[in-house]
TIDREN-563702 format. One line per field, with one value per residue: residue in one letter; chain; y, z, x of N, C-alpha, C in turn. Coordinates in Angstrom, 1 decimal. Layout:
REM TIDREN-563702
rest	[A|...]
kette	[A|...]
n.north	[Y|...]
n.up	[Z|...]
n.east	[X|...]
ca.north	[Y|...]
ca.up	[Z|...]
ca.east	[X|...]
c.north	[Y|...]
c.up	[Z|...]
c.east	[X|...]
END
This chain:
REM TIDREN-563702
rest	[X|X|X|X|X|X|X|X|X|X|X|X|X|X|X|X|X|X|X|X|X|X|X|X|X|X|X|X|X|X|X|X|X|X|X|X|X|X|X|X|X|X|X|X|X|X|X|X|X|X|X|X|X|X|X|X|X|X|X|X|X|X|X|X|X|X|X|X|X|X|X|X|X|X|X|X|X|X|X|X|X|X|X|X|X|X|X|X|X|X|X|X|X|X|X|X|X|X|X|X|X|X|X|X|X|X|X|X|X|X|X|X|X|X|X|X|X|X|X|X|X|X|X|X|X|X|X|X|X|X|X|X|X|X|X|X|X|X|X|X|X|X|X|X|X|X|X|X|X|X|X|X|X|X|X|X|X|X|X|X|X|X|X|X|X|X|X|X|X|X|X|X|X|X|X|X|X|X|X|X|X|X|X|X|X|X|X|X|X|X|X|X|X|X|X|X|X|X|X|X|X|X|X|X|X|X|X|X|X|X|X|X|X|X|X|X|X|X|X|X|X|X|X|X|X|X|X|X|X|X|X|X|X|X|X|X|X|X|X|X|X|X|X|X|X|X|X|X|X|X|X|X|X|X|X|X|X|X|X|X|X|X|X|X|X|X|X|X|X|X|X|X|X|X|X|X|X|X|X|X|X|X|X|X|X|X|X|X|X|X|X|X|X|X|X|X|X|X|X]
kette	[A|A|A|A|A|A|A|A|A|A|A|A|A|A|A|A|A|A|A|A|A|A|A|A|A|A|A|A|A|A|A|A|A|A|A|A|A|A|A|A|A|A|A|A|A|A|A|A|A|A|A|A|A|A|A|A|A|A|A|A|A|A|A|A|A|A|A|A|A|A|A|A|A|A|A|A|A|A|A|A|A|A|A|A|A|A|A|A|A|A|A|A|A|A|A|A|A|A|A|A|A|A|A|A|A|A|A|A|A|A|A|A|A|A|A|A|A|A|A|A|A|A|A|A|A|A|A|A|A|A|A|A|A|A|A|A|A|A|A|A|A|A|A|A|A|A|A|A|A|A|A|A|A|A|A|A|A|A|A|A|A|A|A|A|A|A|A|A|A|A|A|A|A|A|A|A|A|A|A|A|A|A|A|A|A|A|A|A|A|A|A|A|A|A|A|A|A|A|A|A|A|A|A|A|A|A|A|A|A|A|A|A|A|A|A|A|A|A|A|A|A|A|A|A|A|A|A|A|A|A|A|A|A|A|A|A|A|A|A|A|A|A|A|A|A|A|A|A|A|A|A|A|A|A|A|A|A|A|A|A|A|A|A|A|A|A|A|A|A|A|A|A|A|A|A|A|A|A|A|A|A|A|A|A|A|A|A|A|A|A|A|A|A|A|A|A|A|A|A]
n.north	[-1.2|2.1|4.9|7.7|10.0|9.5|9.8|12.6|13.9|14.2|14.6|15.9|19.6|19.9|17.6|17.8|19.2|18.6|16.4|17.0|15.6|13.6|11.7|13.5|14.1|17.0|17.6|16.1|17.5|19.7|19.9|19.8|20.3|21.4|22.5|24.9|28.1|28.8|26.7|25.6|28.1|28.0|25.8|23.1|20.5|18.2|15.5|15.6|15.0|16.0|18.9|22.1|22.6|25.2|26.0|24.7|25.3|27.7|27.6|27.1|28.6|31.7|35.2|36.9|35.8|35.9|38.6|39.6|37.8|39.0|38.4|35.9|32.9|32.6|31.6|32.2|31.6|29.3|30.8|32.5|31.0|30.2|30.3|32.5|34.8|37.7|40.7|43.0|42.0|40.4|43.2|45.0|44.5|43.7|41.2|40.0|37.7|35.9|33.4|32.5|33.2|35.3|33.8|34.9|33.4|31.7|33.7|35.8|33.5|33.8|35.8|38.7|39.2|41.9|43.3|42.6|44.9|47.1|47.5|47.4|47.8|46.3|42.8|40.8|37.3|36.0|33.1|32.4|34.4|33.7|31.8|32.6|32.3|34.4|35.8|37.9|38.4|40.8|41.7|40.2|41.7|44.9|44.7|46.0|45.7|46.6|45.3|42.6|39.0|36.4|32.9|32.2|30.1|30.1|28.0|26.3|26.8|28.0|27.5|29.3|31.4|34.7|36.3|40.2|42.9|45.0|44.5|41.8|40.1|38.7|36.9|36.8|34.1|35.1|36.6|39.4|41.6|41.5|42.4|44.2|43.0|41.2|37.6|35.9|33.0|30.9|27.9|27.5|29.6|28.7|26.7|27.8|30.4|30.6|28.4|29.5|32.4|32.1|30.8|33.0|34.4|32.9|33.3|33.5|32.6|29.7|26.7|24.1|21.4|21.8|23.2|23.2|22.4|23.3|24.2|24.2|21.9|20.3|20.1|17.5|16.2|14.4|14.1|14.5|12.2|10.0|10.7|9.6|6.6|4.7|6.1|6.6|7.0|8.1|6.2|8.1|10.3|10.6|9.7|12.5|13.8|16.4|15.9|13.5|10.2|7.6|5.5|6.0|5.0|2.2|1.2|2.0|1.8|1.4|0.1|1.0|1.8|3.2|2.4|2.6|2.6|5.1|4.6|5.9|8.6|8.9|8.1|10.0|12.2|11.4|12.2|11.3|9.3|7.6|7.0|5.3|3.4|1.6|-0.9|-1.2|1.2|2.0|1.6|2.5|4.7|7.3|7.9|9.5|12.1|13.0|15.5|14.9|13.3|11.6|11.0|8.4|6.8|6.7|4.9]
n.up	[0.0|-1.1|1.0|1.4|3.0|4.1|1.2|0.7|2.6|2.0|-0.7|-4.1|-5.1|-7.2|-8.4|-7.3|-8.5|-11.0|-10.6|-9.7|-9.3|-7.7|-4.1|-2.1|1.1|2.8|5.4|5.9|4.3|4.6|6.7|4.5|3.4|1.3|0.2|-1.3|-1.0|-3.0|-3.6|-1.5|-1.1|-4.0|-5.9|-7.4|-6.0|-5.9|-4.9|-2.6|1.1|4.5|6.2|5.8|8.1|9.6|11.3|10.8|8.4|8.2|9.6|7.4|5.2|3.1|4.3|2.3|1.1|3.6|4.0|1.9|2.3|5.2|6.4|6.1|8.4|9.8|12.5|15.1|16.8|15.6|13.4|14.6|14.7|12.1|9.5|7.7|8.9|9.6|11.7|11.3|10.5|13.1|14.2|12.9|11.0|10.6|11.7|11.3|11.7|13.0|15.4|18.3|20.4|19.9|20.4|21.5|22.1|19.6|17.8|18.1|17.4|14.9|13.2|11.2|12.0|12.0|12.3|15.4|16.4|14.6|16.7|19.4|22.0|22.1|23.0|23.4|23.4|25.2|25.5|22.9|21.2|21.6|19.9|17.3|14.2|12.5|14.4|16.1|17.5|18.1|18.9|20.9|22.8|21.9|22.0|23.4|25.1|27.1|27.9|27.2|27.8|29.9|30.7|33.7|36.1|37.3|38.5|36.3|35.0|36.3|35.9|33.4|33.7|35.5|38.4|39.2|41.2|40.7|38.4|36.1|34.3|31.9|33.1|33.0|33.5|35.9|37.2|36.6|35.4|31.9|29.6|29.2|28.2|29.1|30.0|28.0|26.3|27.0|26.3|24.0|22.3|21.8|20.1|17.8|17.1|14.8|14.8|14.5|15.5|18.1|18.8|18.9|20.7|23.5|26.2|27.1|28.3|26.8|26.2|26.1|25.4|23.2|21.5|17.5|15.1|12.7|10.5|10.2|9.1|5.8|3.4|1.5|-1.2|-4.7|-6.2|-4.1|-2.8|-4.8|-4.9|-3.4|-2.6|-0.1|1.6|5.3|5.2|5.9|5.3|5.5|5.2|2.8|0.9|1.1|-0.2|-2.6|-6.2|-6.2|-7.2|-7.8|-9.4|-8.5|-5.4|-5.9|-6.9|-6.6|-5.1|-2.3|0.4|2.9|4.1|6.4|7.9|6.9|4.1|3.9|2.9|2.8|2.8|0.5|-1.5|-0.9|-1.7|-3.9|-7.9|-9.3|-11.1|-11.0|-8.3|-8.6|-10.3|-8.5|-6.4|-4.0|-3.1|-4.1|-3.1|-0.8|1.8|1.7|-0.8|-1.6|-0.6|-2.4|-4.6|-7.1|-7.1|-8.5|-8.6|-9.6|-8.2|-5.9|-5.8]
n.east	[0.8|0.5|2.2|1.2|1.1|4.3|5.0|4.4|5.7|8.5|8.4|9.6|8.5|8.4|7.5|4.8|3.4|3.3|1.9|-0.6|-3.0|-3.0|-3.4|-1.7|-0.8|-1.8|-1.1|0.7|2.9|3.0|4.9|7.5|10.4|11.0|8.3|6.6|4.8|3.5|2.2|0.9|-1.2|-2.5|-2.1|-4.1|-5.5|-7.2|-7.7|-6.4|-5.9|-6.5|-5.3|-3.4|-0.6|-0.4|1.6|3.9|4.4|5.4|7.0|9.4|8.7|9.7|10.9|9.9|7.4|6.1|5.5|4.6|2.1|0.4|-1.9|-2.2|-2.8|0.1|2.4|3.6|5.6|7.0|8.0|9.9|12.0|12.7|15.1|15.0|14.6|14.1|14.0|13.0|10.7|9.6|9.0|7.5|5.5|2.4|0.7|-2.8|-4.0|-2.0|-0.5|0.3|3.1|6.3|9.3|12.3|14.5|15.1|14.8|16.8|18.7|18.9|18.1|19.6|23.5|23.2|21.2|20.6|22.9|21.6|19.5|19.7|18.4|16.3|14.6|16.7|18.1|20.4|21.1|20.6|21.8|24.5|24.3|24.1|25.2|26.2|27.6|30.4|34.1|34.7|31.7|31.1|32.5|31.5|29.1|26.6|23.7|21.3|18.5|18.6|18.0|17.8|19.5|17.2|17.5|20.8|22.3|22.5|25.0|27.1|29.7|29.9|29.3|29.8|29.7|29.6|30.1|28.2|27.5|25.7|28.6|31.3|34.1|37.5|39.9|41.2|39.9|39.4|37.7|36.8|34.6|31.4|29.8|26.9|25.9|27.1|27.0|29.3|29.5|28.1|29.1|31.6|31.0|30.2|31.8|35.0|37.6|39.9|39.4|38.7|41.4|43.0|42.3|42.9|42.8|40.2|37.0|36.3|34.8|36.4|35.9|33.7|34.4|35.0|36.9|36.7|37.7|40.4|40.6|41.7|39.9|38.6|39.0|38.6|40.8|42.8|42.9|42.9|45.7|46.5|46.5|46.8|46.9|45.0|42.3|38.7|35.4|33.0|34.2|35.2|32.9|31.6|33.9|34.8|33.9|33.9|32.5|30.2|31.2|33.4|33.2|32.2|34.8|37.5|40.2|41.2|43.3|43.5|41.5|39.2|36.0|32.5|30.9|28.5|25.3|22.8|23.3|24.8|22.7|20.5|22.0|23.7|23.9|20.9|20.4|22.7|22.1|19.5|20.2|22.0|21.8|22.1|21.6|19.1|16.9|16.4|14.9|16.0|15.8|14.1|14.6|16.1|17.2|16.9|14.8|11.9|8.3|8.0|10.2|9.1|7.2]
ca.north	[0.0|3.4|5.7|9.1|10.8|9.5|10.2|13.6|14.7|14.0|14.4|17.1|20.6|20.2|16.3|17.5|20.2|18.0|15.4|17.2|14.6|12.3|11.9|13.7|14.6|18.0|17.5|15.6|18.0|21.5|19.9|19.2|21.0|22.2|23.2|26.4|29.3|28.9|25.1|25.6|28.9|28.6|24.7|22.6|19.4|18.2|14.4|15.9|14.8|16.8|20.3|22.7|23.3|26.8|26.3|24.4|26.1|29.3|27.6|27.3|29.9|32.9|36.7|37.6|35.1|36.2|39.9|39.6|37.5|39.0|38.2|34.0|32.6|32.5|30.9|33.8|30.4|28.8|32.0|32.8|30.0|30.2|30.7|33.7|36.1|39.6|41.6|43.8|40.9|41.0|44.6|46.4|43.6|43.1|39.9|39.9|36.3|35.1|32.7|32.2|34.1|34.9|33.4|35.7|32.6|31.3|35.3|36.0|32.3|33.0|37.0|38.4|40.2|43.7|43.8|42.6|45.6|48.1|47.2|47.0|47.8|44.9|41.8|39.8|36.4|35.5|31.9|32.3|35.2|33.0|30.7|33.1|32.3|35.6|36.6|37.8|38.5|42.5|41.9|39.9|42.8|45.7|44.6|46.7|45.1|46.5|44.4|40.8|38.0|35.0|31.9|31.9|29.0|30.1|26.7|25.5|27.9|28.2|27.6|29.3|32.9|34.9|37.7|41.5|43.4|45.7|43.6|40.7|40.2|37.8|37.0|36.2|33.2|35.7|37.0|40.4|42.3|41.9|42.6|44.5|42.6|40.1|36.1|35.0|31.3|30.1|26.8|28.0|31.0|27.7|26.3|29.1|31.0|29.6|28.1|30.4|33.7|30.9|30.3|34.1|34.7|31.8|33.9|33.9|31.8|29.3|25.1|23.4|20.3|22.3|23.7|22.1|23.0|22.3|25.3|23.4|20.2|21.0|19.7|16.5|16.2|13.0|14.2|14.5|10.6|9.5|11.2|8.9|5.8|4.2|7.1|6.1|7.8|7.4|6.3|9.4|11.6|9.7|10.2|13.7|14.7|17.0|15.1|11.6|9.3|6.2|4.4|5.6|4.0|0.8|0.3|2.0|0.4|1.9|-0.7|1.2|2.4|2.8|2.5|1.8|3.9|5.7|4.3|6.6|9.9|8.2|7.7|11.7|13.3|11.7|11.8|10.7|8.2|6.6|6.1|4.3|2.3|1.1|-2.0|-0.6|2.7|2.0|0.5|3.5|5.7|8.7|8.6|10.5|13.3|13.2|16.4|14.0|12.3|11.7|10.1|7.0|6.5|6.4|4.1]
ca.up	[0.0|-0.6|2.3|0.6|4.1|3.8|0.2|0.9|3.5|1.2|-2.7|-4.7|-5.1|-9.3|-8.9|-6.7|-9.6|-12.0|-10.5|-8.7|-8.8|-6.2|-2.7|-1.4|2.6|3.5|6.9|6.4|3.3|5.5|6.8|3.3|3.5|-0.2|0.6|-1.5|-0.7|-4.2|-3.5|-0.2|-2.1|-5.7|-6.1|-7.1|-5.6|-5.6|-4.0|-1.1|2.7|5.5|6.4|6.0|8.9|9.6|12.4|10.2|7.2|9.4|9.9|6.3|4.3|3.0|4.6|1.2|1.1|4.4|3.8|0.8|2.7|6.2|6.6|6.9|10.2|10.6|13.5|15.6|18.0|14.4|12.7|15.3|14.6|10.2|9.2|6.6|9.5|10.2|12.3|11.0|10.2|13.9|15.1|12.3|10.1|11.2|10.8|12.4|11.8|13.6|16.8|19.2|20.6|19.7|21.2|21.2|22.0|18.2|17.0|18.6|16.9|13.4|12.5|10.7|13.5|11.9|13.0|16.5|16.4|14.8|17.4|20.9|23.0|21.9|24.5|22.6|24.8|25.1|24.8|21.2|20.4|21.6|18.9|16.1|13.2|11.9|15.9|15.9|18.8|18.2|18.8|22.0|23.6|22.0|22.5|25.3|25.4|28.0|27.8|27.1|29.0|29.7|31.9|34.9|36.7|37.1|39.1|35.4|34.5|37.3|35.5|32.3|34.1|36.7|39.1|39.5|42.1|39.7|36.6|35.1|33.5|32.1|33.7|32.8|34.3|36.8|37.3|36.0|34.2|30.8|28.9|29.9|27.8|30.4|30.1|26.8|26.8|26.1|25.6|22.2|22.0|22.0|18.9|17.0|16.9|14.3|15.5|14.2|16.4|19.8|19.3|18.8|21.7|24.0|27.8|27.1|29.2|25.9|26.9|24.7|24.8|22.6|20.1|16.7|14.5|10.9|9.4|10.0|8.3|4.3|2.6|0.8|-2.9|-5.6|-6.2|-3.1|-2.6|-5.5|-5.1|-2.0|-2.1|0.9|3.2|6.2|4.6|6.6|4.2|5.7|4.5|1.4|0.1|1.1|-1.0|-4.0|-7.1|-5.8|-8.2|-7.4|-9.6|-7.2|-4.1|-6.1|-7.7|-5.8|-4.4|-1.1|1.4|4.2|4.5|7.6|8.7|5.7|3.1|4.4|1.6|3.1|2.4|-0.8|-2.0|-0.9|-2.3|-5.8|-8.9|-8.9|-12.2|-10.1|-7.0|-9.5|-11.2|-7.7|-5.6|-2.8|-2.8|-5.0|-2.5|0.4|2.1|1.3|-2.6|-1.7|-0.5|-3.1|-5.5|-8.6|-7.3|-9.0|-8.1|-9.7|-7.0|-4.6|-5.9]
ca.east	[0.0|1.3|1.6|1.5|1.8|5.0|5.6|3.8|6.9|9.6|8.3|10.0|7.4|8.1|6.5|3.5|2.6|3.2|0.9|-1.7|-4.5|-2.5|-4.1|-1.3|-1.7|-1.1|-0.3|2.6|3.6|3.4|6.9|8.5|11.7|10.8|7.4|6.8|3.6|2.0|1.6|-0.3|-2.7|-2.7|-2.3|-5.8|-5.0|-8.5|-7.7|-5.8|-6.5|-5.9|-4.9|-2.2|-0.5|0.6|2.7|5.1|4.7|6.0|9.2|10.0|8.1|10.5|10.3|9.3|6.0|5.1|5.3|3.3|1.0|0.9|-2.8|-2.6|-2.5|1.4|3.0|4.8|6.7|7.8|8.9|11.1|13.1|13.3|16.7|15.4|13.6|14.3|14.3|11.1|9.5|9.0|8.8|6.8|4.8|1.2|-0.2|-3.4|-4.0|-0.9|-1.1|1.3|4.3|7.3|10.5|13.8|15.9|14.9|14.8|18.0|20.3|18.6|18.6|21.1|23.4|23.2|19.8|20.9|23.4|21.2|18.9|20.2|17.4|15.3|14.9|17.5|18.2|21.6|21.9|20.2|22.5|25.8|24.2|23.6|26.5|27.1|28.2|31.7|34.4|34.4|30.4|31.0|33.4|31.2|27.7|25.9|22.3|20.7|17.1|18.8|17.2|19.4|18.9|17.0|18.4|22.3|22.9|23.3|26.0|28.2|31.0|30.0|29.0|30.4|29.0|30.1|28.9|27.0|26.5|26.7|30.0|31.9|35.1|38.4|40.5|42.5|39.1|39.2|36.1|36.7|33.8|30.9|27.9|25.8|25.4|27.1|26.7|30.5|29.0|27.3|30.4|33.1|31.2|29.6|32.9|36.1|38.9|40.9|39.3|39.4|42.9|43.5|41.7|43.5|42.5|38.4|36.9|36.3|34.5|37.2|34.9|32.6|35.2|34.9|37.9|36.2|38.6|41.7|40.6|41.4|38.8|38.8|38.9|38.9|42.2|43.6|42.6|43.6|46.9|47.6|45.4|47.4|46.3|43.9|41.0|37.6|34.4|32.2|35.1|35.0|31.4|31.6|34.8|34.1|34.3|33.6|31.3|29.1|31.8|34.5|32.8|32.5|35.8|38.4|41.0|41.9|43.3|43.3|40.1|38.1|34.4|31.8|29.9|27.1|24.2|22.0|24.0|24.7|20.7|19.8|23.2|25.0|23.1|19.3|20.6|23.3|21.6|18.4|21.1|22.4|20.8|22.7|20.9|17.7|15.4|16.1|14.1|16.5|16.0|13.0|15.5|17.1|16.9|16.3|13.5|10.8|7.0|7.7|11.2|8.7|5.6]
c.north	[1.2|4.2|7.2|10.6|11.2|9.8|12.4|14.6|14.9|14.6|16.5|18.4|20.4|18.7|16.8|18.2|19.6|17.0|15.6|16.4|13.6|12.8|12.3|14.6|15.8|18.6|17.0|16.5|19.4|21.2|20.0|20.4|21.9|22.8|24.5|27.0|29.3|27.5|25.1|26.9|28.6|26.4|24.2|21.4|18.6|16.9|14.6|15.6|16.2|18.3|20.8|22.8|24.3|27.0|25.7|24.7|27.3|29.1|27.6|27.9|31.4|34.2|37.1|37.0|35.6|38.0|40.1|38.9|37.7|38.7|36.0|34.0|31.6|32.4|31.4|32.6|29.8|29.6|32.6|32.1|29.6|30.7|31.9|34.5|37.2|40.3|42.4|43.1|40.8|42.1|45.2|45.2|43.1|42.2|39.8|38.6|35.3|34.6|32.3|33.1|34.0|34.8|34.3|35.2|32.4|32.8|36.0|35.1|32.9|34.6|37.2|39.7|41.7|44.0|43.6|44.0|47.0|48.3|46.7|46.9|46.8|44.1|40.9|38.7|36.1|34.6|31.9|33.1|34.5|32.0|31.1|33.1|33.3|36.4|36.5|38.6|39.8|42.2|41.3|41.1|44.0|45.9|45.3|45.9|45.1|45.7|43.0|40.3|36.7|34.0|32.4|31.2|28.7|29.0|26.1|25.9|28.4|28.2|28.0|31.2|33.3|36.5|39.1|41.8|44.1|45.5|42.8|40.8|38.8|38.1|36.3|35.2|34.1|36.9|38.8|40.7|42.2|42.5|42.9|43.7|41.2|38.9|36.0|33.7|30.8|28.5|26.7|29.1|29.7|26.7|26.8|30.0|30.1|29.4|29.0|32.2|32.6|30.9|31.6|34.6|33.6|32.7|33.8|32.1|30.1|27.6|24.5|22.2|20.7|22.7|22.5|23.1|22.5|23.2|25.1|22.2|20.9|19.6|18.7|16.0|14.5|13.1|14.0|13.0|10.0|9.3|10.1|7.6|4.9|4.8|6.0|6.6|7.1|7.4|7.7|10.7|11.6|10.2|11.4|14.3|15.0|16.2|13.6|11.2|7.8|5.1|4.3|4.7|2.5|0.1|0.6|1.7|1.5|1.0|-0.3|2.3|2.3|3.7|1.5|2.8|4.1|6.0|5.4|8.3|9.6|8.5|9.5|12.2|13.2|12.0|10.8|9.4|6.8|6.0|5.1|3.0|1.4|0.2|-1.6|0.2|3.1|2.2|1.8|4.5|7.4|9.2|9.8|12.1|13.8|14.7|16.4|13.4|12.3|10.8|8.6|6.1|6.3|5.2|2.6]
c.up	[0.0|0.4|1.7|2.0|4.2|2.2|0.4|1.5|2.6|-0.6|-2.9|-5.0|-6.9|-9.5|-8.5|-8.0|-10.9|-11.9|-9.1|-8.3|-8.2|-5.0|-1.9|0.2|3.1|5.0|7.0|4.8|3.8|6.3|5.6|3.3|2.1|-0.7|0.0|-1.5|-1.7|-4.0|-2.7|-0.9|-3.1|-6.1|-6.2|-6.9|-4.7|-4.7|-2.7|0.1|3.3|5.3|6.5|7.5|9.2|10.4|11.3|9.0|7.8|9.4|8.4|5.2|4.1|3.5|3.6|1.1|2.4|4.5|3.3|0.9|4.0|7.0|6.7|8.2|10.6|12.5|14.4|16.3|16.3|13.4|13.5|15.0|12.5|10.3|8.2|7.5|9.8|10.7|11.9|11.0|11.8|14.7|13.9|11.3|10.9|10.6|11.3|12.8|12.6|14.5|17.4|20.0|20.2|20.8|20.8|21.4|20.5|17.7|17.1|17.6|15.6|12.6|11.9|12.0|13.4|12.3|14.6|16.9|16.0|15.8|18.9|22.0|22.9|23.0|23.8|24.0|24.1|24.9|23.7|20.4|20.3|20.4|17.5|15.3|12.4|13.2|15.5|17.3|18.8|18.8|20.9|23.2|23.1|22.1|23.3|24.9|26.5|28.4|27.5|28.0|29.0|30.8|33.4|36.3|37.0|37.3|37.8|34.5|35.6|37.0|34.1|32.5|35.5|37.2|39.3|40.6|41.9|39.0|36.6|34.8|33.2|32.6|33.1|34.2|35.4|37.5|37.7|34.9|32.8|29.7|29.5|29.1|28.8|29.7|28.5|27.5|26.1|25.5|24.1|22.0|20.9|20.5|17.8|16.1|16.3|15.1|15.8|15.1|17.9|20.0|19.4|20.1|23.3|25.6|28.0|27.4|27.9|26.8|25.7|24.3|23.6|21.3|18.5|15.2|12.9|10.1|9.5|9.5|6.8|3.6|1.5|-0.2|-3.5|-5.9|-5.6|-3.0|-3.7|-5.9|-3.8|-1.2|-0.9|2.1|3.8|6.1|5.7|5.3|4.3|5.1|3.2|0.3|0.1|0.4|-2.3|-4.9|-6.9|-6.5|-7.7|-8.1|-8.8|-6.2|-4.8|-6.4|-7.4|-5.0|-3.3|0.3|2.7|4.8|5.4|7.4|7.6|5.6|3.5|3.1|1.6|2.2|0.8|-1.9|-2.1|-1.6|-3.7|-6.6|-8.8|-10.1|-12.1|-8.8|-7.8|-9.6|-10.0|-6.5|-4.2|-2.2|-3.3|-4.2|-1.1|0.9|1.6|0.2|-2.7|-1.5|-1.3|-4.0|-6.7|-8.4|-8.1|-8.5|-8.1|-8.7|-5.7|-4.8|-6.3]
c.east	[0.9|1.2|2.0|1.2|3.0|5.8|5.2|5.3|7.8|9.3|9.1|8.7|6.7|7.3|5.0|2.8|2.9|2.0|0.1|-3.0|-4.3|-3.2|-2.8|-2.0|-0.8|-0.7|1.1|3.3|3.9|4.9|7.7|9.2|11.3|9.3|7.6|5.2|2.6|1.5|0.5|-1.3|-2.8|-3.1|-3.2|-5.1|-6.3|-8.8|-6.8|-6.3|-5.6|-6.1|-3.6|-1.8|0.8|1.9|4.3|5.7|5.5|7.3|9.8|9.4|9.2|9.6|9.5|7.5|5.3|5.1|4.3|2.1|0.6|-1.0|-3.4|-2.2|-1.1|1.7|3.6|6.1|7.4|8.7|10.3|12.4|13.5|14.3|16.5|14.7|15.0|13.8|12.6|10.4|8.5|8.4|7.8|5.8|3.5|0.6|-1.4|-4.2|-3.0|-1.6|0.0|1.8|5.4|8.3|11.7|14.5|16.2|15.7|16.4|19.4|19.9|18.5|19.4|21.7|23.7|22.2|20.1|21.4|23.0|19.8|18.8|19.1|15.7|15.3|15.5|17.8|19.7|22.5|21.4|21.4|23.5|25.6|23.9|25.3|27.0|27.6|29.8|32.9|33.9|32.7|30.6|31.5|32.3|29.5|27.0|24.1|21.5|19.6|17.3|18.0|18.5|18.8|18.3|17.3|20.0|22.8|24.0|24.3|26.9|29.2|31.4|29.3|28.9|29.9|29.8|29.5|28.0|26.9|26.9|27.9|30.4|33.5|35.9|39.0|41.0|41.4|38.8|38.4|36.9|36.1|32.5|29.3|27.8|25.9|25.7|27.3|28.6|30.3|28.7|28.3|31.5|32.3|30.9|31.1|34.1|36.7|39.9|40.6|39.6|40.8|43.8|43.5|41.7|42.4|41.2|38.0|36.0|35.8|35.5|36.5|33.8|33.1|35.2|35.8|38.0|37.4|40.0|42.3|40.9|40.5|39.3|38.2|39.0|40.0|43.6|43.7|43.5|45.1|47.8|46.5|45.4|47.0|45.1|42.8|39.7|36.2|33.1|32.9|34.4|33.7|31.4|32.5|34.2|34.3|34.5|32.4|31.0|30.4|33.3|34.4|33.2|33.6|37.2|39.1|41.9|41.8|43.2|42.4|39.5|36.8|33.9|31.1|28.5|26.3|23.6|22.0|24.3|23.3|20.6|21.3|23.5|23.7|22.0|19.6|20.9|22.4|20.2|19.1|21.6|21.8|21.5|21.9|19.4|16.3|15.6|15.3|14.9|16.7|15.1|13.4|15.9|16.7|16.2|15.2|12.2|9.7|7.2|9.1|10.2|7.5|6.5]
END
């Protein structure tokens, strides 16, 4: 039996509009990563079950779709957390159909941080901001934020924020004021932030458990492999280097390879041709990921 819930989550936008008279279920399609705004209004998709749901549509709907449509009943708790919101989106955009609240931990990791910056006196939360990826040190030292919010519960930060007698602060090891902005989370600082500013920045009170030093790995190519097929290569590298092909995996001869080829990553990533052609990868739940997929990959 097909379960077109399940094909529903996964199918590409250009199969559903191609083949609108499937009983797809828009319940489980208001998740689909590829979910686009004319599909849920404009689309006739007359064997459909179910209902849209807004809350999830919210999280992945562009600023631009919800500008131009500020009158559906957007999600204010799921919009907080879209990777394309801004800043106005919250402060000046009336939806009057929305439902929820918004969260400023979400609003805080996912702005871009010029809006933070031209925007200080907002209630920005502080472990969201330590988790926003365009944060940078100058930002951490020149921040003033009067209105932040930050944990409640210090107990679970004792060793991750330290008291003044009149502010917050964070403190250096030798426990001198360094910086006067309140409750960054070094937890989310120590992986947010490169390597390369951490290691600049050796004195700042940094979780080294947390550090993850991707900009010192150089990046691994079909070239590079090829150039030294004896290396200890790992197969998760492997699949992931640029220029790697389905008939690399199979026919390469690298003795000292460790782990085993992740099919999976395989099926959603190479070529929709290759992964068909491959009994390895054919029969997976992740072809549906895949970019190539088409209807009949899933029936």
């Amino acid at each position: 039996m097909v379960d077109w819930g399940y094909i529903s989550e996964l199918i590409n936008m250009r199969e559903v509009k191609l083949n609108p008279h499937e009983p797809w279920d828009r319940d489980t399609m208001s998740y689909n990563g590829g979910l686009t705004l004319d599909v849920v209004l404009d689309l006739d998709m007359p064997e459909a079950t179910g209902e849209w749901d807004w809350r999830d549509i919210s999280g992945i709907a562009t600023m631009d779709d919800i500008r131009s449509n500020p009158g559906r009943p957007w999600n204010r708790r799921s919009l907080s957390y879209n990777r394309d919101l801004t800043i106005d989106v919250v402060t000046d955009l009336v939806m009057p159909e929305a439902t929820d609240t918004w969260r400023w931990e979400g609003i805080s990791s996912v702005v871009p941080i010029q809006d933070v910056r031209d925007n200080p006196l907002l209630t920005w939360d502080m472990d969201g901001l330590s988790n926003n990826k365009q944060i940078t040190i100058n930002d951490i030292f020149t921040l003033v934020l009067p209105n932040s919010t930050h944990p409640t519960d210090l107990r679970r930060y004792d060793d991750e924020y330290f008291y003044s007698d009149d502010e917050w602060a964070v403190r250096g090891w030798n426990d001198q004021l360094i910086t006067p902005t309140p409750y960054w989370n070094w937890s989310n600082l120590s992986t947010t932030l490169p390597s390369s500013v951490i290691n600049a920045n050796p004195d700042l009170p940094w979780r080294r458990e947390y550090i993850w030093n991707d900009e010192q790995v150089l990046p691994l190519t079909r070239d590079i492999i090829l150039a030294d097929t004896n290396e200890s290569y790992h197969w998760d590298d492997i699949v992931r280097a640029e220029g790697i092909t389905m008939r690399d995996l199979l026919y390469m001869d690298l003795p000292n390879v460790r782990g085993e080829i992740d099919w999976s990553y395989v099926a959603e990533n190479f070529p929709i041709e290759d992964v068909r052609s491959n009994y390895r990868t054919n029969y997976l739940d992740e072809v549906g990921l895949n970019p190539g997929a088409a209807l009949d990959d899933f029936l």
